[in-house]
C-alpha positions in Angstrom: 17.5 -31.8 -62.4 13.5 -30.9 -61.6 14.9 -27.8 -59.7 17.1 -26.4 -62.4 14.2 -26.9 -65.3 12.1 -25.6 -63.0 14.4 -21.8 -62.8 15.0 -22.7 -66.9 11.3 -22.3 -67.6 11.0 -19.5 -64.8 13.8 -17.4 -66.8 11.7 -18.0 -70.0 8.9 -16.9 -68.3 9.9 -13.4 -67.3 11.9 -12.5 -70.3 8.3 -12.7 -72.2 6.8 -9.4 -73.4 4.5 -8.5 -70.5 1.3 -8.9 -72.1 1.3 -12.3 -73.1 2.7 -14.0 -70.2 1.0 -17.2 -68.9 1.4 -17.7 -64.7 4.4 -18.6 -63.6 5.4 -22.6 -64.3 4.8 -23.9 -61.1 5.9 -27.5 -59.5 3.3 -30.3 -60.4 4.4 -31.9 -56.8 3.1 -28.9 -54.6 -0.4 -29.4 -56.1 -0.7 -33.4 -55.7 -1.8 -33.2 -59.3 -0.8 -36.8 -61.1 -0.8 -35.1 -64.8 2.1 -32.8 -66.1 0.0 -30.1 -66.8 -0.8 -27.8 -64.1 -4.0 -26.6 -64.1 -5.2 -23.9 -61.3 -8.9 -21.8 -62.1 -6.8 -19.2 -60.5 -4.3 -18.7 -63.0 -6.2 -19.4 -66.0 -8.3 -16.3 -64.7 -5.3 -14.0 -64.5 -4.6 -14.9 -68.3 -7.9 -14.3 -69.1 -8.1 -11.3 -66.6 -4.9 -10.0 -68.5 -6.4 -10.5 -72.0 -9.2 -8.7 -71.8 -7.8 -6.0 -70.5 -4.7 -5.5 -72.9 -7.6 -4.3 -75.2 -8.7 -0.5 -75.9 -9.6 1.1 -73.5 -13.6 1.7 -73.5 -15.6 4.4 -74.7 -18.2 5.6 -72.6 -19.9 7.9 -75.4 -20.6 10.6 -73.2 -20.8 14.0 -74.8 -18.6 16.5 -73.9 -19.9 18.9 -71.3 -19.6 23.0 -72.5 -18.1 25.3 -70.3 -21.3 27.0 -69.2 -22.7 24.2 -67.0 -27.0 24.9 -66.9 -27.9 25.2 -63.1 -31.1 25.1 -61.5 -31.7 26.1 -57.5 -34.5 24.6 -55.3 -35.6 27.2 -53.1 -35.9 26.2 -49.1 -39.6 27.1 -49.5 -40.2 25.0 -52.3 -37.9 21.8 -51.8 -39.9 19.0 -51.7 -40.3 15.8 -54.4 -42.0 17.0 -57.0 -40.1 20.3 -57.7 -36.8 18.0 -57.2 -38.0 15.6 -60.0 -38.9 19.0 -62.0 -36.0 20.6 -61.8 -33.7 17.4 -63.1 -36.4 17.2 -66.0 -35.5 20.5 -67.2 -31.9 20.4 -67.5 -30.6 20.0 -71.4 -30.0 16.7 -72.4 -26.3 17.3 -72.0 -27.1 17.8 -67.9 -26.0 20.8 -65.8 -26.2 21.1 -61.9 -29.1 21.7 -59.9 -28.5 23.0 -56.2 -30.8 21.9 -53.4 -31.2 23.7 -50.2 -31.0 22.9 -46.3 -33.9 20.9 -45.5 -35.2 17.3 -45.8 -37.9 15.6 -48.0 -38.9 12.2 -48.5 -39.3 10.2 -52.0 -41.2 6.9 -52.8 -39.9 6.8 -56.2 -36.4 6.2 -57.5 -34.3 9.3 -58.0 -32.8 8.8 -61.6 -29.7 10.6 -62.9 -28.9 10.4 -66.5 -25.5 11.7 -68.4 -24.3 15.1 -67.2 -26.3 16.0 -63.9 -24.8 17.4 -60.9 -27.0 16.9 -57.8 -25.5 19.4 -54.9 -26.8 20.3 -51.6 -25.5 22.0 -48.4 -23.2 19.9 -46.3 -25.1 18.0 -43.5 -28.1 20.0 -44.1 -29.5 18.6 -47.2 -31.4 14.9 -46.9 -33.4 12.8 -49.2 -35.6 9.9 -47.4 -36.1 7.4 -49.5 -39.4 5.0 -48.2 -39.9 1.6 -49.3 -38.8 1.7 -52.7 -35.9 -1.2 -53.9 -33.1 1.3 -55.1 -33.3 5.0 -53.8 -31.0 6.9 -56.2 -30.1 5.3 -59.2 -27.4 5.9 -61.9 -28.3 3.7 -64.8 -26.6 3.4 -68.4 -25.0 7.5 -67.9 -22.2 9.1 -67.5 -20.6 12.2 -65.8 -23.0 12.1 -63.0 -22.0 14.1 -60.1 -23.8 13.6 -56.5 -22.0 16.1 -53.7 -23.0 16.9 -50.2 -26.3 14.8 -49.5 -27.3 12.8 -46.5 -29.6 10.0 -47.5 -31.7 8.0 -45.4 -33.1 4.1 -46.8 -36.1 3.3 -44.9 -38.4 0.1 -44.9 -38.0 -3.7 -44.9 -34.7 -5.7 -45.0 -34.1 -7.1 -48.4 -31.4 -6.4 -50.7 -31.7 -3.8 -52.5 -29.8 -0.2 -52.3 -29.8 3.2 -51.0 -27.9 4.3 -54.1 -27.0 2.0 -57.3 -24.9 2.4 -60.3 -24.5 0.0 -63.0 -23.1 0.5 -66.3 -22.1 4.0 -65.7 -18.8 5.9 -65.9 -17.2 8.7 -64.8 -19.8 8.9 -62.0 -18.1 11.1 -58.3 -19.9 11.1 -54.9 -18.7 14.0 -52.8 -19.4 13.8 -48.8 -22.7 11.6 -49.3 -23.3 10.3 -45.8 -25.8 7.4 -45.8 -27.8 6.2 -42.8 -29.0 3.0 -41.7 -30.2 1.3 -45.8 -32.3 -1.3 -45.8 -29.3 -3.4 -47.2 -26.8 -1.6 -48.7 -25.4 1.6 -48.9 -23.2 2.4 -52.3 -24.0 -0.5 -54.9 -21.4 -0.6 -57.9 -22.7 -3.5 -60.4 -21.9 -4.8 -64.2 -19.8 -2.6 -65.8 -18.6 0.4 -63.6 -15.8 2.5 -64.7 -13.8 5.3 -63.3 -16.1 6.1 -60.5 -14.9 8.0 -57.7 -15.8 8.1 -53.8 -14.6 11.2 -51.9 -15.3 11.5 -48.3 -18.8 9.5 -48.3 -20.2 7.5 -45.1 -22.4 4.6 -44.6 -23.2 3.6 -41.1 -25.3 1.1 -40.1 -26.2 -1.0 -43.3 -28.6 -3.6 -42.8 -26.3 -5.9 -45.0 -23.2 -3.9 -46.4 -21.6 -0.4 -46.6 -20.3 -0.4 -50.0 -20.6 -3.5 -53.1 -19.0 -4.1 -56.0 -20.4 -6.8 -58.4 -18.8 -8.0 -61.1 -16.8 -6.0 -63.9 -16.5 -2.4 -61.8 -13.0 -1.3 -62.4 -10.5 1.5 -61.6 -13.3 2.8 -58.6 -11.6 4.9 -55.9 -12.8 5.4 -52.4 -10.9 8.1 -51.1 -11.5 8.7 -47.1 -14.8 6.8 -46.8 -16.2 5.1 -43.8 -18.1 2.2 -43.3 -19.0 1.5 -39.7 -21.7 -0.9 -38.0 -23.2 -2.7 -41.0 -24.7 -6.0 -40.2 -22.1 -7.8 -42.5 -19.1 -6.3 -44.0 -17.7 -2.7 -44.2 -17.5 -3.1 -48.1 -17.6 -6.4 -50.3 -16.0 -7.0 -53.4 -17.3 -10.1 -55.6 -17.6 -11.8 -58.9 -21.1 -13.0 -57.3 -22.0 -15.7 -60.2 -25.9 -15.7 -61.2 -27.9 -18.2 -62.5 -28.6 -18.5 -66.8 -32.1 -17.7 -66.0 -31.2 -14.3 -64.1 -29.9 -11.7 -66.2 -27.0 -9.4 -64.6 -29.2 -6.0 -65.0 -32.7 -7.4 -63.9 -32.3 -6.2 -60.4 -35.8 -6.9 -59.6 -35.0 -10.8 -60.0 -31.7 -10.5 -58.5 -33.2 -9.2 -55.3 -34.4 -12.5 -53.7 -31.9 -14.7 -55.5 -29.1 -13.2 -53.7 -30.8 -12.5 -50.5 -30.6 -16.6 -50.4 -27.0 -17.0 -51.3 -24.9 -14.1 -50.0 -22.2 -14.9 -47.4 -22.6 -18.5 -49.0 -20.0 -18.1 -52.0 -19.1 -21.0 -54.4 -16.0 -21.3 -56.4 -15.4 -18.9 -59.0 -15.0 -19.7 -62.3 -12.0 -18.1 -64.4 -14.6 -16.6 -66.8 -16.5 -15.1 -64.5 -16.3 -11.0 -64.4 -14.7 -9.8 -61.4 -13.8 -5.8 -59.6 -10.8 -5.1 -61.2 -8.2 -2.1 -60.5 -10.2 -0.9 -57.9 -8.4 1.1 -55.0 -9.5 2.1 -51.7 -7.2 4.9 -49.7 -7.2 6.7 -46.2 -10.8 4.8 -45.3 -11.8 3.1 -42.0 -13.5 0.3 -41.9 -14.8 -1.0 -37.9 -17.3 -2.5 -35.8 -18.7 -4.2 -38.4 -20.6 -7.4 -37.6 -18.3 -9.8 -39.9 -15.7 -8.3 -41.9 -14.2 -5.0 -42.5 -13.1 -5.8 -46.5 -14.0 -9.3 -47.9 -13.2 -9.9 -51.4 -14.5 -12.5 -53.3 -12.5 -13.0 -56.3 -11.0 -9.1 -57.0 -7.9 -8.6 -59.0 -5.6 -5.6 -58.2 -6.9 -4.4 -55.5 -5.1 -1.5 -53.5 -6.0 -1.1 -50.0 -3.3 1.9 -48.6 -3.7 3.9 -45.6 -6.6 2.6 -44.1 -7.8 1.7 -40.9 -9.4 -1.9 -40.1 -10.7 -2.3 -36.9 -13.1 -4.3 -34.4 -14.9 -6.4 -37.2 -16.6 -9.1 -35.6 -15.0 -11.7 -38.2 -11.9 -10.9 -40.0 -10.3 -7.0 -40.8 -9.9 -8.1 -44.1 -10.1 -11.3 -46.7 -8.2 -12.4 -50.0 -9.7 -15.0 -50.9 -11.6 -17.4 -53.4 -9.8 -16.3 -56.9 -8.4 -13.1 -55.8 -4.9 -12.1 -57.1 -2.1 -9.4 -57.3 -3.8 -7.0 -54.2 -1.7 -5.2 -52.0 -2.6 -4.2 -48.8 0.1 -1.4 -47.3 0.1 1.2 -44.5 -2.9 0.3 -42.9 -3.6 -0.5 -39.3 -5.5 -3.8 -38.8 -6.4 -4.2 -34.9 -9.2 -5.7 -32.5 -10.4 -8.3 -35.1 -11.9 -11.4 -35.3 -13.3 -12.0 -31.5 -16.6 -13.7 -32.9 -18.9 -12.5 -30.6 -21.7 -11.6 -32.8 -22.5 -14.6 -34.9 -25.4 -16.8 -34.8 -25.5 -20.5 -34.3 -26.7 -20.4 -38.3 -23.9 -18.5 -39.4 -20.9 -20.7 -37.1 -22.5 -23.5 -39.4 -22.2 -22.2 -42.3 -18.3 -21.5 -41.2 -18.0 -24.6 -40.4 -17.2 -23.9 -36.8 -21.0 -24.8 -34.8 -18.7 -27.6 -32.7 -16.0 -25.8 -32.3 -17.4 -24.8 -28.8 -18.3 -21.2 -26.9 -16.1 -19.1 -24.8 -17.4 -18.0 -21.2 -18.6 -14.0 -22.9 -20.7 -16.4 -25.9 -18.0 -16.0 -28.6 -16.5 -18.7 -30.7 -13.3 -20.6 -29.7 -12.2 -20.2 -33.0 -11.6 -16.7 -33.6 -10.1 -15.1 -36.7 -7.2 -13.6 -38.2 -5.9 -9.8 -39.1 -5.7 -10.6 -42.2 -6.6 -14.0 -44.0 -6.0 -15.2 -47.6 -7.8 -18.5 -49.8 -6.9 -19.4 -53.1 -5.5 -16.3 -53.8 -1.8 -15.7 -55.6 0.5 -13.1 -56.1 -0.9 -10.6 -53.2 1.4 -8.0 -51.3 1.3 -7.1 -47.6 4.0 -4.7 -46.6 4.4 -2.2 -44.1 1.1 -2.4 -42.0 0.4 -2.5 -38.0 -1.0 -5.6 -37.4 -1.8 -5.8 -33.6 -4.4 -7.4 -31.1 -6.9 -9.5 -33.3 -7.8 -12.3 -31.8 -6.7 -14.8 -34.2 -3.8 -15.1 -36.3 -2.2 -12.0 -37.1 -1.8 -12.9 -40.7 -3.6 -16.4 -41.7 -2.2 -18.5 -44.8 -5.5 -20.9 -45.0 -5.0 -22.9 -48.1 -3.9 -22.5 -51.7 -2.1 -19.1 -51.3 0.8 -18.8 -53.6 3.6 -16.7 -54.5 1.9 -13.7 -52.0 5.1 -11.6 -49.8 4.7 -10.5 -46.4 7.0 -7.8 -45.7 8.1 -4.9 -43.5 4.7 -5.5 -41.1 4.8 -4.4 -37.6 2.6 -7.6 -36.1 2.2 -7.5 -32.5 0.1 -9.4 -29.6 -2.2 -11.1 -32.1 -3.4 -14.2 -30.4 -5.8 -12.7 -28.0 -8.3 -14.9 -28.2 -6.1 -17.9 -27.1 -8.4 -20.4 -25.0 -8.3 -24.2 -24.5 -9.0 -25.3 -27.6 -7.0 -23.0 -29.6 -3.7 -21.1 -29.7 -2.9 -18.6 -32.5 0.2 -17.0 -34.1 1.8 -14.0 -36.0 1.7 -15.7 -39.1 0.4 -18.7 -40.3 1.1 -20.3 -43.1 -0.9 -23.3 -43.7 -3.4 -25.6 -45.6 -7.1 -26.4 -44.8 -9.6 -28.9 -46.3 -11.6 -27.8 -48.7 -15.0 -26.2 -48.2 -16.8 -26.7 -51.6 -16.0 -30.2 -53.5 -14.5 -27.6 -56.4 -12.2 -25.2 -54.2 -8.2 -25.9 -54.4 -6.5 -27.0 -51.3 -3.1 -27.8 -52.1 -0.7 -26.4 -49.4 0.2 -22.8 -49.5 3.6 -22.6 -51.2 6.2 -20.3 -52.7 5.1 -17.4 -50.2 7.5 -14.9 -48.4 7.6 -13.9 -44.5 10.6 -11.3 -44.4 11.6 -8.5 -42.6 9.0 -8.3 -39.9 8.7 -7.3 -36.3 6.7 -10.5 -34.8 6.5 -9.2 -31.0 4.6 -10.1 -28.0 2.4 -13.5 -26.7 1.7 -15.4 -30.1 2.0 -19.3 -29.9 4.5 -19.2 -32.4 5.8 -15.9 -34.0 5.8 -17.9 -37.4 4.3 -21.6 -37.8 4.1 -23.8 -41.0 1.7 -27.0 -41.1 2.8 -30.1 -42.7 3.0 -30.2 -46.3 3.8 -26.3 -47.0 7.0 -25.8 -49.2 9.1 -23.3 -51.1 8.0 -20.5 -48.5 11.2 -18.1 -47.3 10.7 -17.2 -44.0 13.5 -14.8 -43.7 15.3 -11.9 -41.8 12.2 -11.4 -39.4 12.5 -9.9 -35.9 10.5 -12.3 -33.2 10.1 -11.7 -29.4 8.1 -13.1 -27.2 6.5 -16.6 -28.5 5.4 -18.7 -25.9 5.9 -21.9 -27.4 8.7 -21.3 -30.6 10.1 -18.0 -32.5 9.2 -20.8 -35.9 7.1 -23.7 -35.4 7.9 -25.3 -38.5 6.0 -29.0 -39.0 6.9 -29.5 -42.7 9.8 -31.8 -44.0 13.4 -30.4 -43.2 14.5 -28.1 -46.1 11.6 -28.0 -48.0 11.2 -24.2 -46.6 13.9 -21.8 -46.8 14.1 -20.0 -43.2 17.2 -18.2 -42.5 18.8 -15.2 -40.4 15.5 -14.7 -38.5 16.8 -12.7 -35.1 15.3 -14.5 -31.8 16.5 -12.3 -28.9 14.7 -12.2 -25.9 14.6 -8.7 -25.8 13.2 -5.9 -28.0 15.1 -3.5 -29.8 
């Protein structure tokens, strides 16, 4: 009877005009929850996600630009900060372009472009130095900015701050801007970003992160970008909560503030804004010191066609209120050794006792791909091989998210005595903050993969998991069990899964 009201209220559900569905009706048992009503932050964000934006879309009130576009040239004899700063000055109030030659000068001042200015030099010959100033170029409150073909340098002391920042902007491209070694991070996207566009743009050697996206930044596209060697993650998506005191533009106050608390997230609140509809396409993401993506709290998030590799932590999170994202033809490899992390940071993990290996990493390495708290999230048709932890990792409260069509291979590399790893674990973990969910991941598919080569298990399920398919997948090669399945007989559904010692 509980099962068949159960599919009566999930066939109401879906026969609701699209716009004002709630989430799903889902079984008070799987959640441990004593009341009737079910009450997950996560899905009370998706209907207020969903709600805000059914509304018009929103007007920028930019001008539009005339076909004869003012442009100014910096001559190579003259290119230095002042005439730069000059030139800009000059342009109409509706912008124009102006062009700036081979060469490179160096600014202590913040570069400002307003609505309608095009900033273009010559391709890997044109480079601004910006020396100890907070935020180098800055895109503040405009629209139809244009930045193409500039190599920019962030020098002076660690703090966060940003080579380039854009907050409540629109309409903003960045064409081939390479960025080299900031003094935190590279591309900053915060509070109310829409329709920007990345093509081709670099950022090597971050002192914190390659690319960030705070809060409300929506439909942004990174198209071919790179984000290699950065001290934390390749790019970082969050819905970073502030203070009352601390208001969302007042950078200045922002700077220490989150200095003290990033890597340290708390649990989100459904109201709080979050990158939204943001997609990022044919970019590589490795050898970063902790993760290639992390997202904390994102909705719709496309990641297609990229390459996640050698991140010292995991290739890529969904995690702490993050739903519908699909991650699809990318190849995630070499992740999650942790052999760069301090004592501090193992502490804050959680994993200081978990012990060392003989080469100084942790014994508890990290997964391809890991999801937290996060629902309704698609990963399909990706090569998933070597990381040292779990290929794909299932740690608590994941719901309703497919696995599909991966190739995951000889994951499990960092196997030692105190841990064993597997293609795809599907599991639940205690909490890490007294508000997070834990209830055991549930209602999740594993079909129609290739699981090859020396996991523990090609599949395993921890106690207290239910209502997962795991279905029509190809596994060779487990050392212990194709499934290792330690949950109560039926309360999965796994079926025609293929176990032949051989592969195909």
């Amino acid at each position: 009877m509980f099962k068949l009201s159960l599919l009566i209220k999930k066939i109401v559900w879906f026969l609701k005009p699209k716009k004002n569905r709630p989430p799903p009706p889902v079984p008070e048992s799987q959640f441990n929850l004593q009341s009737t009503q079910i009450e997950w932050a996560l899905f009370e964000r998706m209907r207020l996600a969903a709600q805000a934006n059914s509304q018009p879309a929103r007007d920028n009130g930019s001008m539009s630009q005339a076909d004869e576009v003012p442009l100014r040239v910096i001559p190579p004899d003259d290119f230095n900060a002042n005439r730069l700063f000059s030139e800009i000055a000059a342009l109409p109030e509706n912008g124009g372009e102006v062009h700036l030659p081979a060469g490179r000068i160096e600014l202590t001042e913040t570069l400002k472009l307003r609505t309608g200015v095009s900033l273009v030099g010559v391709l890997g010959m044109t480079e601004l130095v910006f020396k100890d100033i907070d935020f180098g170029l800055m895109i503040q409150g405009d629209n139809r900015v244009r930045v193409e073909n500039i190599r920019i340098r962030h020098q002076g002391t660690n703090k966060f701050c940003a080579a380039i920042l854009v907050t409540r902007a629109s309409d903003i491209l960045f064409s081939q801007v390479e960025i080299l070694a900031p003094r935190a991070v590279g591309f900053l996207f915060s509070d109310e970003v829409y329709r920007a566009r990345l093509e081709r743009c670099t950022v090597y050697e971050a002192d914190i992160v390659g690319f960030m996206m705070i809060r409300d930044v929506q439909d942004t596209v990174l198209d071919s970008c790179i984000a290699e060697r950065c001290k934390q993650s390749g790019i970082f998506l969050t819905d970073l909560k502030l203070p009352p005191e601390i208001e969302p533009l007042d950078f200045q106050a922002q700077i220490h503030y989150t200095t003290e608390i990033i890597g340290n997230f708390g649990p989100f609140s459904p109201a709080d804004p979050a990158p939204y509809r943001n997609t990022l396409i044919n970019c590589s993401f490795r050898h970063n010191r902790k993760m290639g993506i992390t997202t904390d709290g994102v909705g719709y998030l496309r990641v297609i066609n990229c390459v996640i590799a050698e991140n010292d932590c995991e290739g890529i999170t969904i995690d702490n209120g993050s739903w519908y994202c699909q991650v699809q033809n990318c190849h995630i490899y070499g992740n999650g050794k942790r052999a760069l992390q301090h004592q501090i940071e193992l502490t804050q993990d959680f994993v200081e006792d978990m012990g060392l290996m003989a080469d100084g990493s942790s014994q508890a390495k990290l997964p391809g791909i890991s999801l937290d708290n996060a629902a309704y999230t698609r990963i399909e048709n990706n090569c998933i091989d070597g990381n040292y932890g779990d290929g794909v990792k299932f740690v608590r409260s994941v719901y309703s998210c497919t696995v599909a069509n991966n190739l995951i291979v000889d994951n499990n590399r960092g196997v030692n005595k105190k841990f064993h790893f597997f293609g795809v674990l599907i599991g639940v973990a205690q909490r890490q903050h007294s508000e997070q969910s834990d209830f055991a991941s549930c209602y999740n598919q594993i079909v129609k993969n290739d699981i090859l080569g020396v996991h523990h298990a090609g599949v395993h399920l921890l106690p207290g998991t239910t209502g997962n398919m795991v279905q029509d997948n190809h596994i060779v090669g487990a050392t212990f069990a194709a499934i290792e399945d330690h949950t109560t007989v039926g309360t999965n559904l796994i079926k025609n899964n293929d176990f032949s010692k051989r592969f195909c």
